[in-house]
Structures are given as structure tokens and as C-alpha cells.
SEPAMI-205447 format. One record per residue (C-alpha): y, z, x. Coordinates in nm, 3 decimals, padded with zeros to 5 digits. Layout:
residues N
<<Y; Z; X>>
...
//
This chain:
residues 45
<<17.526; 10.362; 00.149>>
<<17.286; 10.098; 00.328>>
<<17.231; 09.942; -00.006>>
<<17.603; 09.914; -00.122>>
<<17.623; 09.715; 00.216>>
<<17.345; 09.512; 00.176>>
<<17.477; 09.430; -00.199>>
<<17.773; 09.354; -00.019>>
<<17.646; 09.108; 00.202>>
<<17.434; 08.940; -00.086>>
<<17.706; 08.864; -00.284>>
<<17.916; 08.735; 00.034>>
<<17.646; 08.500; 00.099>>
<<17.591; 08.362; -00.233>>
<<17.968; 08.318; -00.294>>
<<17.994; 08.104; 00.008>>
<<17.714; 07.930; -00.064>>
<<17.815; 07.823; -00.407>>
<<18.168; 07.717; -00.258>>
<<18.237; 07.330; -00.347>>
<<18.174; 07.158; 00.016>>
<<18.309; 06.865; 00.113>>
<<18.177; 06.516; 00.082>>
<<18.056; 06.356; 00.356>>
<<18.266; 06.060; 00.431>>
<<18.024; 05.716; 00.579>>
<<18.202; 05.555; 00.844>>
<<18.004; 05.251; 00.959>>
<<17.984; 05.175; 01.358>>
<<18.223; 04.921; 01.492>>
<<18.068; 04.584; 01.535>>
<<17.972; 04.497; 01.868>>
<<18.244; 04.270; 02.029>>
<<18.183; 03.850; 02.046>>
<<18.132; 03.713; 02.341>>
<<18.089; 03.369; 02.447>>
<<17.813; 03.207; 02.608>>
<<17.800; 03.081; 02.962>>
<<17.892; 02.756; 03.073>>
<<17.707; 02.517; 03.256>>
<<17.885; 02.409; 03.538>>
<<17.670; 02.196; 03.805>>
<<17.384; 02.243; 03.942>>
<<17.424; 02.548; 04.118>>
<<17.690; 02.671; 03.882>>
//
């Protein structure tokens, strides 16, 4: 009986392994956000 289960699990394994998956969808990362650059304002500004 150990080997019908075994069998069983074999063939559970291989049919979810042959299963189509999904396909992996690329979403790029966000781009970073502009910022401007500081202003000189005096001398001690």
C-alpha cells in the first residue's frame, strides 16, 4: 500500500509541476523625483 501512495504522490508532483505558470510581469522602479538645486543667496545664504 506504501507504493500506491508513493505513486500517488509522484504523479501529484509532476502534474503540478507541468501546470502552465504564470508569466512574470517587469515592472520598472519609479524614477526618482526632480529636485531643484539650491540657490545662492548672499554670502551667508
Amino acid at each position: 500500500m506504501s507504493k500506491k501512495i508513493i505513486l500517488g504522490l509522484v504523479l501529484v508532483s509532476a502534474f503540478a509541476a507541468c501546470q502552465r505558470q504564470e508569466p512574470e510581469v517587469y515592472v520598472p522602479p519609479a524614477p526618482e523625483p526632480v529636485t531643484t538645486e539650491p540657490v545662492y543667496q548672499g554670502k551667508y545664504g
